[in-house]
Steps between C-alpha positions, in 0.01 A plus 500: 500500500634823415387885589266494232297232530520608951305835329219284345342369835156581496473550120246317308640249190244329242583132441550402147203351504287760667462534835573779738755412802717749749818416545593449897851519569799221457590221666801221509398150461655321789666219335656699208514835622391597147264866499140397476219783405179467738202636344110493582215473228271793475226241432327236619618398856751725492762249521881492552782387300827484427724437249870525395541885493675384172267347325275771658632795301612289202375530097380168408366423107172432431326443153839580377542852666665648798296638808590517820332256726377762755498891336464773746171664500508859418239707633225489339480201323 
């Protein structure tokens, strides 16, 4: 985790595929020590996850284009 992804705490990201989530804070996974983003859904239950803060802010390829897997939400949209 670096000192830009520490200023998007409390920012909202849109899923690739949709949904609306906040993004938490960070975390260390205890075995591997390895930087895990912990976000809740801004749906539903409202739930909590976490993920590789990696693979959190990564661009993945879908239908042969490249979109990152959770884009911060602007305001407005």
């Amino acid at each position: 985790m670096n000192e830009e992804q520490e200023k998007l705490i409390g920012r909202e990201f849109r899923h690739f595929k949709g949904n609306l989530y906040r993004l938490e804070g960070f975390a260390k996974d205890s075995e591997t020590l390895e930087p895990m983003a912990v976000y809740r859904a801004l749906y539903g239950d409202g739930g909590l996850w976490v993920r590789p803060a990696k693979m959190f802010f990564e661009t993945i390829e879908r239908d042969g284009r490249k979109i990152k897997r959770f884009e911060l939400k602007e305001d407005g949209k």
